[in-house]
Structures are given as structure tokens and as C-alpha cells.
N, C-alpha and C positions, 0 to 999 in steps of 0.2 A: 504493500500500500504506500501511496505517495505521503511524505512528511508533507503535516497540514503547517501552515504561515498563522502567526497568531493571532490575523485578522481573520483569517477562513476558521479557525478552530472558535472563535467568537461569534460569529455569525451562523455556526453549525448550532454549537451550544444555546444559541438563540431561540433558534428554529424549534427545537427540540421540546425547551423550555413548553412554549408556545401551544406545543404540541400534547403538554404535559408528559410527556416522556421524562420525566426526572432523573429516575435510575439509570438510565440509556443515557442522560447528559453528562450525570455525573460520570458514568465510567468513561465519555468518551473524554472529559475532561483534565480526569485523571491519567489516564493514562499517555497523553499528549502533556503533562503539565511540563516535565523535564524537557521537552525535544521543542518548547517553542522560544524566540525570542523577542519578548515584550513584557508588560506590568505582570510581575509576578503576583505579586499583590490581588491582583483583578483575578487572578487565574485561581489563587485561597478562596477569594469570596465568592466566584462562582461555584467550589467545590463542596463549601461550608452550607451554603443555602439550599445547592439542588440537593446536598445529603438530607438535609433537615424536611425539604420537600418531600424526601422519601420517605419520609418515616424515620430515618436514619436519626434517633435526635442526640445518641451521644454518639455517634460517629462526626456528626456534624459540630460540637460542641469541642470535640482534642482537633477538630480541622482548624475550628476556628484559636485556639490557645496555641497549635503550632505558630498560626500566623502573628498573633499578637503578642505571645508571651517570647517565642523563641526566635522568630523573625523580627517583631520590632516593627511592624506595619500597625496602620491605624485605618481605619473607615470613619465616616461622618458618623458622629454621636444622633443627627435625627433619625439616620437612615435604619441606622441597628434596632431604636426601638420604634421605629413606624414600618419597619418591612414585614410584610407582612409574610415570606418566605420564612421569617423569623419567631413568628409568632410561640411557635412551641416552645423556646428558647427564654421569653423573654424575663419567665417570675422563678429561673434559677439562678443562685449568687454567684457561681462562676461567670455567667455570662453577663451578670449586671457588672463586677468586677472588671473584667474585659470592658466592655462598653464606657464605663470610667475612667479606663486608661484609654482608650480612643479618644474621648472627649479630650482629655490634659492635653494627649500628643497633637489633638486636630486644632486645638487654638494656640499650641506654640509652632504650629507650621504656619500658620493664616498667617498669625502676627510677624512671622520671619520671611515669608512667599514672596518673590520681588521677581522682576523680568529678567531671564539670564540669554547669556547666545553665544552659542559654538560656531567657531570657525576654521573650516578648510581650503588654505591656502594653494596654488597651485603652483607648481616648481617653475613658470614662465611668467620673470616680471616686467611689467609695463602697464598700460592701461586695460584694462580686464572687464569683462563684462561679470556683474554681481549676480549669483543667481539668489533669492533670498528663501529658503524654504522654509514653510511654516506646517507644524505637526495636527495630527488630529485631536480630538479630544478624547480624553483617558489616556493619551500616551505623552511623550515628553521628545526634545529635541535630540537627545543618541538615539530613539527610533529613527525619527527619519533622518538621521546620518547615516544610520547601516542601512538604509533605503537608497539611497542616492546617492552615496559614495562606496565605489570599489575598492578592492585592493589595489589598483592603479594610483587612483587620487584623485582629485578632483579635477575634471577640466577647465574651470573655471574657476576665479572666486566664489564660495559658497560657505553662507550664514544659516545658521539654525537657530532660529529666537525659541524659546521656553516661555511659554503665559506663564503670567503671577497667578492664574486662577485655578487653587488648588481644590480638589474633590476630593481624593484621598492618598495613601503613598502612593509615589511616582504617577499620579493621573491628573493632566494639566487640563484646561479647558478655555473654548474661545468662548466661552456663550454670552458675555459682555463685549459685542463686537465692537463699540466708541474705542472701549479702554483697551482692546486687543491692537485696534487701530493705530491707536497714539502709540502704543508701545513698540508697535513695531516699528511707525515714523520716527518714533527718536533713535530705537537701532540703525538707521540708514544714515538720518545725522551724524552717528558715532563713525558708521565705515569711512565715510568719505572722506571725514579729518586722517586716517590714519593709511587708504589703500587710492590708488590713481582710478578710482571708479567709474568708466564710462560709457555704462549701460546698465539697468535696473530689469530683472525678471524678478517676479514673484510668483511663486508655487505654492501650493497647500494640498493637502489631504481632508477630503472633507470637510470639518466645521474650517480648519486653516484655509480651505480654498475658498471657503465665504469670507474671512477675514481679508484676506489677496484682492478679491472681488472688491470689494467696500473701498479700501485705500487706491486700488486702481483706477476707481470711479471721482475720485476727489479733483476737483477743476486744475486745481496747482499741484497736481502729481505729475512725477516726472515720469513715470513705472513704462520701460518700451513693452513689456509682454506680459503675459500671463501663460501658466501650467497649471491647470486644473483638476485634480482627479478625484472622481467619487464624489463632487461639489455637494455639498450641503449646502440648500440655498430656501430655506423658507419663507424667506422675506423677499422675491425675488419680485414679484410683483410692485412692490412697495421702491423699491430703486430701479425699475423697469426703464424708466425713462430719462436715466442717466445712461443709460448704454451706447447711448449716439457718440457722447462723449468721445469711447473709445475711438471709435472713426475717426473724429474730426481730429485726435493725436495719434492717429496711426499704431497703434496701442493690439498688436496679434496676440490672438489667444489661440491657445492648445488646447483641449477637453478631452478626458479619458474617462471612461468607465465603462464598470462591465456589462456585458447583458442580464446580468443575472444579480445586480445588485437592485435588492428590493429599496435599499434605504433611498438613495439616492438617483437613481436612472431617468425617472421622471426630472428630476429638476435641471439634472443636465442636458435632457432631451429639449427644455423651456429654457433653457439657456443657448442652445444651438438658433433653435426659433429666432430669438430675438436678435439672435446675432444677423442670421438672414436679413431680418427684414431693417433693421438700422445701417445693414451691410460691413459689418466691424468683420475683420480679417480674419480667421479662424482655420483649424481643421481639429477633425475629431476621431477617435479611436475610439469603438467597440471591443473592447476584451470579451471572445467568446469565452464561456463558462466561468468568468469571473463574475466575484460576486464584489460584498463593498473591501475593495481592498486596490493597492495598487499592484500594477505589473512585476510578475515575476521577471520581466528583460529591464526593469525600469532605469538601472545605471547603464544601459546600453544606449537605451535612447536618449539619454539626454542633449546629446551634441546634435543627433538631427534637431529636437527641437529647439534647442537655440538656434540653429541655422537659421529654420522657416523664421523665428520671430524676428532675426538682425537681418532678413530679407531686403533687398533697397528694390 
């Protein structure tokens, strides 16, 4: 059997959920936990809740004391006692214990959470084109490093900004897109003072590609491209009529998603639309049998799609 990506093992486990298959989740969960790489953390709390869903209630109870007591992970104090996955859990003292130490750990993160950003320099200096890559949410800026950056290195100068918007260990989030915005804007202020920057791509992975979108769309952006994939775009209608914009600055976009991505397909299909008809530069890739995730070739293609976007 093919090794699952730790977006397809999420998206399976979803499914499954949904399906009430819990036991079916949890083993498939389990038994992928060690062979993926992403929020380990994410991957304890799905193991912890679908146990619990099973019936499983002290199984699900040392799943969850690995994660907290021996790992050092935390989850949101609302979330523990309002899930309702957790229900059977929630009027024993171990687990109220735990849940007390989540609370301690989850307000001395908030209060210390602050915007960070990795960067990958490329062994050719002079003036560079910046690609800026932005993560999804629940994951963090060394995911989509090991996404977009080979053993080779980077073709380009390439940025990984980190949202300050913590959920729980290791799981960042855009879903405050003004403040995801500014923060990425002042990341770009930062490269410029320090690298010969001249050319702006912005990328994202889902909720990050609605973040890329947003700033791309701002009248005094300077952004030549966009890399879109799996866009999470709910509010697409609502900045609809900013999309000319991109035209009228020659502003190309890339769009990728799978066929088989329930999350998101539609909204990148209403993002192609619009592109059509305001006529903004574009091409778009279909991944058969993918679902919400990005390309297994994804460091391969990078250079075509800067090309098409430094296009003259």
C-alpha cells in the first residue's frame, strides 16, 4: 500500500469520522501515526477522541496522558470540555487534570505567539525573485518548507511566514485574514531591507492561499503572481470585485487543486470563473485523485510556474 501524506491521512480520517466509522478511523490513524510528516499533536487528538468515540474510554484517556503528560502538547481548554467526542471523559479527575494543564500551557502560548518566518536562500546572488509561501491552517511554516523545498534548495529566494494564530501545539491558523495580512506585509518590508528583491510571488495552501489572495488584491501591492492551491476562499464573493484589479497590474495566477478535494474544488473552480471573465492571466491544474492537499511533484514545478508568472 502507498504511504499516505499527512494531508490525505487527514482527510481519510475525516471521511471516516463522518461516516461514523470510528474504530476503522482510529486504526487507520494509528497505524499511519509514525510514517506521516506533520502536527503530531493533531494526529494524538484524533487518536484520543475517535478511541473515546468507540467506546474505547480508557484507551482513549492513556492516549490522551501520552500526549499531555509525556509529550508536552496542549489543546484548547474550550475545546476539551465542549467536544463533545469527549463527553464520556469529561467528570473523570485525570482528564479534568489534563484539561488544567492544557488551559496553563494554552495561555502561556497565546501570550508568547508572535509572527515568525523561515528562510531559504539560494546559492545565486543578485537580484532574485521572492517566492513568499504561506502554510495552511493547523500546520506551521517547516510544513510547507518540506513542501517546496528539495534536497537541491531552493530556486529562488523563498520565505515561510508562521501566523501568530495559535489553536493548539504546533497548529497555526489564518482565520483572522486583516491580521494575517499585515503580518505578512511587514514580513516583505523586512526582506527587502536585507535581500536585492525584485519580484514578489505569493503562495498559500488553502486558508494561506486566501491570505495571498487578500494582500494580492490590495491597490498598492506590489505582488507580480500568485500560486494557489486547494484555495480556501469563503468570502470570495465579498472581494469579487476586486479581481479586475489583478488585470489592470498584470498580477498571473497559478491555481491547483485536486479533483477530488471536497473542501475546497468548488471555490477554486469560482475563482477560475472570475478570472475568465475580469480576464486576469491565469492557468490551472486539476490533480486527478487528489484530494485537499498539495502535489506530490510540487518542488518540481515550481520553476515552470514562476516562469509562466515572470512571463513578458
Amino acid at each position: 500500500m502507498t504511504e499516505l501524506t499527512y494531508n490525505q491521512l487527514v482527510n481519510r480520517v475525516v471521511m471516516l469520522y463522518h461516516q461514523g466509522k470510528f474504530l476503522e478511523a482510529y486504526e487507520l490513524v494509528t497505524v499511519n501515526a509514525g510514517k506521516v510528516e506533520g502536527n503530531q499533536a493533531q494526529i494524538f487528538n484524533f487518536r484520543f477522541c475517535l478511541a473515546c468515540r468507540a467506546g474505547r474510554h480508557g484507551l482513549a484517556l492513556n492516549i490522551m496522558k501520552d500526549a499531555v503528560i509525556d509529550h508536552g502538547y496542549w489543546y484548547a481548554y474550550d475545546n476539551l470540555i465542549t467536544d463533545d467526542d469527549l463527553a464520556p471523559l469529561r467528570d473523570i479527575p485525570e482528564f479534568k487534570r489534563m484539561a488544567d494543564i492544557c488551559k496553563g500551557r494554552e495561555a502561556e502560548a497565546r501570550s508568547t505567539s508572535g509572527p515568525e518566518m523561515d528562510i531559504a536562500v539560494p546559492q545565486v546572488e543578485g537580484p532574485t525573485t521572492l517566492l513568499m509561501v504561506l502554510h495552511g491552517n493547523e500546520e506551521d511554516n517547516r510544513v510547507a518548507r518540506s513542501q517546496w523545498v528539495g534536497p537541491e534548495g531552493p530556486c529562488c529566494l523563498m520565505a515561510f511566514p508562521r501566523s501568530s494564530q495559535i489553536g493548539f501545539s504546533g497548529a497555526y491558523f489564518w482565520n483572522d485574514v486583516e491580521l494575517g495580512v499585515s503580518e505578512v506585509r511587514s514580513h516583505l518590508r523586512d526582506l527587502r531591507q536585507y535581500f536585492p528583491v525584485q519580484s514578489v510571488v505569493l503562495a498559500g495552501f488553502s486558508a494561506g492561499a486566501r491570505v495571498a489572495l487578500h494582500l494580492a488584491l490590495e491597490a498598492e501591492s506590489d505582488v507580480q503572481g500568485l500560486i494557489l492551491i486547494a484555495p480556501w476562499l469563503p468570502d470570495l464573493d465579498a472581494i469579487s470585485s476586486k479581481i479586475r484589479g489583478l488585470r489592470s497590474r498584470d498580477v498571473r495566477s497559478y491555481v491547483i487543486w485536486g479533483d477530488q478535494d471536497e473542501d475546497c474544488r468548488e471555490h477554486a473552480k469560482a475563482l477560475i470563473e472570475l478570472f475568465e471573465i475580469e480576464g486576469v492571466r491565469h492557468r490551472k491544474v486539476v490533480v486527478p485523485s487528489m484530494e485537499h492537499d498539495v502535489p506530490s511533484d510540487l518542488q518540481a514545478l515550481v520553476p515552470s510556474m514562476l516562469a509562466f508568472i515572470k512571463e513578458k
